[in-house]
Steps between C-alpha positions, in 0.01 A plus 500: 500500500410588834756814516345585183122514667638645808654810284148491300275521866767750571423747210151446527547626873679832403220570212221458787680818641683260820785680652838341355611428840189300553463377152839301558441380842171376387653319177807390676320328796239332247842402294645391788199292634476315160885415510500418807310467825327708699745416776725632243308835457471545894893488534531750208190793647661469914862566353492719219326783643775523786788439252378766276422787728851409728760600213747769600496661156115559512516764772611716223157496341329680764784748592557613114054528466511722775753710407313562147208577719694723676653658190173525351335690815788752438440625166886503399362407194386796392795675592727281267286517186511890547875482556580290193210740287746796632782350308381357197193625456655734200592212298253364253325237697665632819186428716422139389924487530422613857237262561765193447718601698234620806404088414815460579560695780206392720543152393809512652351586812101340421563130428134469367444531129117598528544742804771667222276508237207618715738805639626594201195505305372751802794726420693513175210378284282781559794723489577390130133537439530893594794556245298369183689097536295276265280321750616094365856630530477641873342199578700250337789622678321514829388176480838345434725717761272372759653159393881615611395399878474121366879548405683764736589374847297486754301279213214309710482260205902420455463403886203230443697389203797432728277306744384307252846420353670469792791771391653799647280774599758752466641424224178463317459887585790578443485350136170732433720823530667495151211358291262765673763768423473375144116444488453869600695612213371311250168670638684799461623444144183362358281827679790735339457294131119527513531865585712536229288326252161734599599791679199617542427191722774636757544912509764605690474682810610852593850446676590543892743748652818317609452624803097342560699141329755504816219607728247184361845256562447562884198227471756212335710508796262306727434206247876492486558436833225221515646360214798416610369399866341248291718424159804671668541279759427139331793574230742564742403231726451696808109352538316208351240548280258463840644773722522736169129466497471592827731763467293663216155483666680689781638722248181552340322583858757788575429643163122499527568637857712771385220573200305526772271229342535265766182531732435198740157449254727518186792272664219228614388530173773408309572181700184382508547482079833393508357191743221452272768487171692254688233260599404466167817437359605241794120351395646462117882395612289214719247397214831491317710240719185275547516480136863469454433175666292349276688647260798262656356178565343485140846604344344716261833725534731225445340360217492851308888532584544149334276538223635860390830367574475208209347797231783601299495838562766793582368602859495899348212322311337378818589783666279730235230266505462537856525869556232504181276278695531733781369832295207266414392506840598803624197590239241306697618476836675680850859530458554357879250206430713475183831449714335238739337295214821449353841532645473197711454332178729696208772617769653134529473476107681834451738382744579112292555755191793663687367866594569704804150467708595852610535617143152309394343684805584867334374414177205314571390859718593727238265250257274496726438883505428508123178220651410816714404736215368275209131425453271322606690512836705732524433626894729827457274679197201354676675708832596782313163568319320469870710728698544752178086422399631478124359199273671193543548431133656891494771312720532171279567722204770704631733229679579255122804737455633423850427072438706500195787717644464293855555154226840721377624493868458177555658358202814723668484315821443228334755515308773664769414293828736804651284722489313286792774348645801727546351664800409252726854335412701806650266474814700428881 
C-alpha cells in the first residue's frame, strides 16, 4: 500500500510540471521516510549524491553532449543532407530517402534525438518543401529521422540505460549499430512505398552530374573519421566506451576548427550546454537511485518477479505485454523519464524470464522512439513543427506510416535476437 501511494504522490508530482529528477528524489525520500526513519533517509541523501556523480562510465555523458554541440556549431549537417540529395534525389522519394539517411548520418555523430530533429527540420524539410513534397509527408519523415540519434552510437539514452542496468557501455552501443542500420531502411522503404502509392506527394528531382556527386562526398569524410574515433575504437577494443567519448569531442573540436566554426564565443558556448545537459541528467540519474531505494527496501521488484513468475504464461507473452505498456507511455510522457521510471523495476523481471539485458536495452530504445512521435506527446513532431513553423497536427498526420512500419521492425528483432546481438558478440 504504501509503494502504491508513493508511485500515486509521484505522478501527481510530474503532472504539477516537477522536474523528473526532482519528482523522484522528492517521492523517494517521502517513501523512504515512511519505511523507514529519518535516520534512514539522512544515510541515503549524504551518500547517494557522491555515489551517483563518482561512476567512471558517466564521464561519457558530458564528453559525447559536447561533441553534438560541437557538431552542431559546425553545420556538417547540412552538408550530408545535400550529399545524400546528390545521390538519390532522382529516385521517387529520393529527398525524404535522403533525409533518413542524413538522420542517420548525424546521429551517428549527434547523440541527441531532439537536436537531430531540430537540425534536420532546419535543412531537408524546407528543402522538400521547395520541390512540391506533400507537407505531412516531409514532416513525418523529419520527425522520425531525428529519432535515429536515440539508436546509433554515440546514443545519450543507451548510455543512461546502461547506468541504470548496470551493463556494458560498449556493448550496448555497439548493439545499436545493426538495428539503426535497419531502422533507417525501413524509413527508407516505407518513404519509397508512400511515394509510390501518391507520386504526386514526392516528385522527383532533376539529377546531379557524377562529377558534383563525388565533389558533395568530400563532406562524408569528416563524420567518418569521428565515427570511428568513437564507434571505431570501442569494437576493436582499443578504448573504453569513456576515452571514445573523449576522443570524439576532440574529434568534433578539430572539425569545427577546421570549418572554421570554432570561435572562443562559439567553443564556450557549446560547453556551457553540454554542462547544462549533463547536470540535468546527473539530477534525473540521482532522483533515480534515491528511488531505487525505496524501490528496494519495499520489494516491490521482487514481488512482481514472483508474482509474474507463478502466471502461466510463455515469457514472449510477457515480453509483448511489456514493450506494449511501454508505447502507452511513450504517448504521455519523456522517453528518458520513461527509462528511469522503469528499468530499475522491469529490467530484473526481463532478466528472471531469461533475456539478454543487453538485448532488452536495444529494443526497449527502438520502442521507445515510436513514444517520440505519437500524440499527445510526441516531443519530435512537437520539435519538428517549431523549428520548421508547420502545424503540429500537419506532423501527427504524416508520421502513422512510419509507427506501423517501426511495429514491423520490431517484430524482426524480436523475433531474431541477432539482429541485436551478433555485434557486440564479435567485439575484443
Amino acid at each position: 500500500m504504501t509503494a502504491f501511494l508513493i508511485i500515486v504522490l509521484l505522478f501527481g508530482l510530474l503532472a504539477l510540471g516537477v522536474p523528473v529528477g526532482f519528482a523522484m528524489g522528492v517521492a523517494g525520500t517521502i517513501g523512504l521516510f515512511i519505511v523507514g526513519n529519518w535516520d534512514m533517509v539522512l544515510g541515503v541523501l549524504q551518500t547517494t549524491p557522491l555515489s551517483t556523480v563518482s561512476t567512471y562510465e558517466l564521464i561519457t555523458i558530458p564528453m559525447f553532449l559536447l561533441m553534438a554541440e560541437l557538431v552542431l556549431k559546425s553545420g556538417i549537417a547540412d552538408d550530408l543532407f545535400r550529399a545524400a540529395a546528390a545521390w538519390v534525389g532522382h529516385i521517387r522519394g529520393g529527398l525524404g530517402m535522403a533525409t533518413a539517411m542524413a538522420g542517420a548520418g548525424f546521429g551517428a555523430i549527434c547523440g541527441t534525438s531532439t537536436a537531430s530533429a531540430a537540425t534536420l527540420s532546419a535543412t531537408s524539410l524546407p528543402a522538400m518543401l521547395r520541390h512540391g513534397y506533400e507537407p505531412k509527408m516531409a514532416s513525418g519523415v523529419v520527425a522520425i529521422s531525428g529519432t535515429l540519434a536515440m539508436l546509433i552510437p554515440p546514443s545519450i539514452v543507451l548510455i543512461i540505460y546502461g547506468l541504470l542496468a548496470e551493463a556494458n557501455i560498449g556493448k550496448l552501443l555497439i548493439a545499436g549499430i545493426i538495428p539503426g542500420i535497419l531502422i533507417t531502411i525501413t524509413i527508407i522503404a516505407t518513404v519509397y512505398v508512400l511515394a509510390v502509392r501518391n507520386p504526386a506527394a514526392a516528385p522527383v528531382s532533376p539529377r546531379v552530374s557524377l562529377r558534383d556527386k563525388i565533389s558533395l562526398l568530400r563532406v562524408i569524410g569528416p563524420m567518418i573519421v569521428l565515427m570511428m574515433m568513437v564507434t571505431g575504437v570501442i569494437y576493436t577494443g582499443v578504448a573504453t566506451p569513456t576515452e571514445a567519448s573523449a576522443l570524439g569531442a576532440f574529434g568534433a573540436l578539430l572539425i569545427a576548427i577546421l570549418r572554421g566554426k570554432a570561435r572562443p564565443a562559439e567553443v564556450m558556448d557549446a560547453a556551457k550546454r553540454a554542462a547544462q545537459g549533463t547536470c540535468m541528467i546527473a539530477m534525473i540519474l540521482l532522483g533515480a537511485h534515491i528511488f531505487g531505494y525505496f524501490f528496494t527496501l519495499t520489494m516491490v521488484t521482487q514481488n512482481l518477479v514472483q508474482w509474474v513468475g507463478a502466471m502461466d504464461a510463455s515469457p514472449w507473452v510477457v515480453m509483448v505485454a511489456i514493450l506494449l505498456v511501454y508505447v502507452i507511455l511513450g504517448a504521455f510522457m519523456d522517453q528518458l523519464a520513461i527509462l528511469v521510471l522503469t528499468v530499475p523495476i522491469v529490467l530484473p523481471l526481463v532478466v528472471a524470464l531469461g533475456f539478454d539485458p543487453i538485448w532488452f536495452g536495444v529494443i526497449v530504445i527502438v520502442t521507445a522512439e515510436v513514444g517520440l512521435i505519437t500524440p499527445p506527446m510526441g516531443l519530435n513532431c512537437f520539435v519538428v513543427a517549431f523549428y520548421a513553423k508547420r502545424p503540429v497536427s500537419e506532423v501527427f498526420a504524416g508520421i502513422w506510416p512510419h509507427v506501423f512500419a517501426h511495429f514491423i521492425a520490431i517484430g524482426l528483432m524480436l523475433a531474431f535476437p541477432q539482429i541485436i546481438l551478433w555485434l557486440p558478440s564479435m567485439m575484443k
